[in-house]
N, C-alpha and C positions, 0 to 999 in steps of 0.2 A: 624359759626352760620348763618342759614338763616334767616334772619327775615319776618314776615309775616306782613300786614298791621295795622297802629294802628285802633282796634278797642274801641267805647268808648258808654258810655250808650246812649247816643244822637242817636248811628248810630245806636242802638240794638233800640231804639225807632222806626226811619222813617224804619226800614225789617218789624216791627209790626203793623204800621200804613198802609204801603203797601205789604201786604200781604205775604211776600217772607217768612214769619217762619210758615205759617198756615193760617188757615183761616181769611178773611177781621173781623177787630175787631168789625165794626160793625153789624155784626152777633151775637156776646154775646151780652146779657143787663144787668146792675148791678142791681142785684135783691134787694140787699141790702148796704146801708152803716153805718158803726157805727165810732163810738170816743172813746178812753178809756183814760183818765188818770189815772195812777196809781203810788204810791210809795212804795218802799221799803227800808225798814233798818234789816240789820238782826243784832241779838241779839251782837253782838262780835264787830260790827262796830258805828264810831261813822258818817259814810256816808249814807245817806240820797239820794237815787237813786228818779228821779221825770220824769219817762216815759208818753210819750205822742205817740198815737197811729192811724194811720188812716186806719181800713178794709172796702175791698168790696167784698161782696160774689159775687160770678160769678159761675153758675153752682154750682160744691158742693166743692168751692177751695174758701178761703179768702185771697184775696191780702193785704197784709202787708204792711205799713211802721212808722215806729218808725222817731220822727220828733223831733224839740226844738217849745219850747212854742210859740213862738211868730212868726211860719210859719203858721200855723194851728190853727183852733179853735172847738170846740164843734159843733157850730152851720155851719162849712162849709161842713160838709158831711151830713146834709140835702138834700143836691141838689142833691148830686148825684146817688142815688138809682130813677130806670126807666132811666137812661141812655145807651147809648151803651157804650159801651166799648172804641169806637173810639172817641166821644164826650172828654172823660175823659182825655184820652191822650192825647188830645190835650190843656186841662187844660194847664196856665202857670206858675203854683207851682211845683217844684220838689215832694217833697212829694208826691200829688197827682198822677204825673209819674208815679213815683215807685211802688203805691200800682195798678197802674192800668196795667203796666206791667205785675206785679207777680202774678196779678189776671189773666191776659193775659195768661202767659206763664207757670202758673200752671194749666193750665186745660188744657193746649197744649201740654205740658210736663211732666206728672205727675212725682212725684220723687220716685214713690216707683218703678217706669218703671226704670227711669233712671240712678238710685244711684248704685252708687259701694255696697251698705250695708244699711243693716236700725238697728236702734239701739234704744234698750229700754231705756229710764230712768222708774226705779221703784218708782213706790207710794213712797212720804213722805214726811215730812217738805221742807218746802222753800231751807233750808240752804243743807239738804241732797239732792235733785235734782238738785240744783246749782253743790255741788261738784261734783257730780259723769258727768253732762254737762262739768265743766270745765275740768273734765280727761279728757275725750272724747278730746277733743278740744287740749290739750297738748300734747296727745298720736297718735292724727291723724299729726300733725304737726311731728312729730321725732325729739322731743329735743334732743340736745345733749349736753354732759358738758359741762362750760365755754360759752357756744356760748351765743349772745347778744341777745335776742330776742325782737324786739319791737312790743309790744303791743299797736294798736293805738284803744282807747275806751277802758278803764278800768274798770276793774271788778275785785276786791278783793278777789275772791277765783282764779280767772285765775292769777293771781299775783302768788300767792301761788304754783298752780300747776306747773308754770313754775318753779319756782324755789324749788322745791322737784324733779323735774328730770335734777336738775344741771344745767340753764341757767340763764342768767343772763337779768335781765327784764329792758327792756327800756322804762316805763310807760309813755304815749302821750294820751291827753286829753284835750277837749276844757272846759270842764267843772269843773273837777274837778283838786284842787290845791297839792292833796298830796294824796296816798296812805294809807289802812288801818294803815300802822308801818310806816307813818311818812316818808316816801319816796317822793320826790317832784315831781309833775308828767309835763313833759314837753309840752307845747302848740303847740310849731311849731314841725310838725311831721317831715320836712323835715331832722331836725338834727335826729331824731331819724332813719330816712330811710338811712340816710347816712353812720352809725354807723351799723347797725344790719347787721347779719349773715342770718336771717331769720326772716318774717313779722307773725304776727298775729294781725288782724285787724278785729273789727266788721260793719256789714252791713249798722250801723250809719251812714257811711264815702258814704253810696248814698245816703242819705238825705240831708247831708252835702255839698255835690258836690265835696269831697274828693277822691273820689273811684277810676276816673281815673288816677291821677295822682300817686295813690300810685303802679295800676298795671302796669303804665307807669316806673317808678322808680325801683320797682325788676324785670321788662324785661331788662333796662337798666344795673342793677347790677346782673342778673343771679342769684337771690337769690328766697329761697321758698315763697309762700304767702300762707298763711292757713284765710277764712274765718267764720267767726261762724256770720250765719246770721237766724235773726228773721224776719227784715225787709228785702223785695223785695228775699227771699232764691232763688227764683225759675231765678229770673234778674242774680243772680250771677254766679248761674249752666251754664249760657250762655258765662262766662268767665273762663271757667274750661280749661284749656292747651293752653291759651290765655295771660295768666298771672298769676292766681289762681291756686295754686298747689294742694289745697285742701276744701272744702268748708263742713262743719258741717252746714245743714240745719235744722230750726226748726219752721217749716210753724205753723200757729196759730191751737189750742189754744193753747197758750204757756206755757213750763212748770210753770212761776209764779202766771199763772191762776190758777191751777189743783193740788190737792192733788194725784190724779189719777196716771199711769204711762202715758211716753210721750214716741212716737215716734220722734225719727230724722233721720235723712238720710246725711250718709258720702259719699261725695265725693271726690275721689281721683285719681291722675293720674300718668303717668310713671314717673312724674317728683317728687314722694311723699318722696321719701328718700334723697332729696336734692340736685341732681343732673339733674340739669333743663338747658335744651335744646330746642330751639326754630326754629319749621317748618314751 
């Protein structure tokens, strides 16, 4: 195995800051920024989901990222609509980063240019375009029976789908203490990265400041890494055959906005059926 340099979102920051992925950022201007919180429970669970949101329109793409309560506030994306782009990133909130990368790097990149595939969820209740997201997301990964799959950010229908196609779920979570059926959900991811066969992780973990070390840890163990990102989608497609085997994208608005159908965008690489090799 050859190994290639470690890359990390720091570094994928200063190539966008100076200019080496596209144009100088200070050429976009954030036309727009908003705030969302919002929560979800669906009907069958007794978990109580409390997302918090920071977008910035840039051209006709919103930068995303999904943040914890007490990074961000309502009243901190005032400021940033009439800025450039570069002003932003240069903020010292990750949060902010994130959304201002993916605001960056989705109008630089768009994903319907670059994705392996784009994929419909159909019009319908919450709970219905959850499940048919979380196939998607079980079925881009290649579960296989028995195998351990750690999920780090849980999500109660992805629980499920993992284990309908025979793997055995390793739930990691900073937030929450057990699964819908009572399952305990582990906080340090590290035991769960240690143990799995294959990662499934959501895009939370660049908010978090988690993200590099988990692609740091399956380059180390040659295991697959599937992400399903809402937050920063476009930051992560930048670690597609870097570390990321796969990446389910689902740029805003997001399906628990929209009764509508939703677009997402698979990506996948040679590395998708588990057999991951590094150039």
């Amino acid at each position: 195995m050859t190994r290639h340099a470690r890359y990390a979102v720091a570094d994928l920051r200063e190539d966008i800051l100076a200019g080496r992925l596209g144009p100088k950022p200070d050429t976009l201007p954030v036309t727009g920024a908003s705030y969302i919180y919002q929560t979800t429970r669906f009907p069958s669970s007794v978990t109580k989901y409390h997302n918090y949101y920071l977008l910035l329109r840039v051209e006709s793409y919103f930068g995303a990222c999904s943040h914890t309560a007490d990074q961000l506030n309502g009243e901190d994306a005032a400021q940033f609509s009439g800025l450039s782009l570069d002003a932003v990133l240069r903020d010292e909130r990750l949060p902010v980063q994130i959304a201002a990368m993916d605001a960056y790097l989705g109008v630089v990149y768009p994903h319907l240019e670059l994705c392996t595939r784009a994929v419909e969820i159909s019009a319908g209740t919450p709970m219905y375009k959850a499940q048919q997201r979380d196939a998607l997301i079980a079925d881009t990964a290649h579960i296989q029976a028995s195998e351990q799959v750690a999920l780090i950010g849980v999500v109660n229908p992805l629980v499920e789908a993992i284990r309908q196609r025979g793997g055995i779920c390793l739930p990691c979570d900073l937030q929450l203490k057990e699964t819908q059926w009572g399952d305990p959900v582990e906080p340090n991811m590290e035991k769960v990265l240690d143990q799995a066969d294959r990662v499934i992780c959501t895009a939370m973990t660049l908010s978090n400041g988690s993200f590099d070390r988990i692609v740091e840890r399956v380059r180390e163990r040659q295991i697959p890494l599937t992400v399903y990102a809402q937050s920063g989608s476009a930051v992560v497609a930048q670690f597609k055959s870097r570390g990321v085997t796969a990446l389910i994208a689902e740029p805003y608005p997001f399906t628990q906005f929209s009764a509508a159908a939703s677009q997402l965008y698979v990506y996948t690489s040679r590395e998708e059926n588990g057999d991951v090799h590094e150039s």
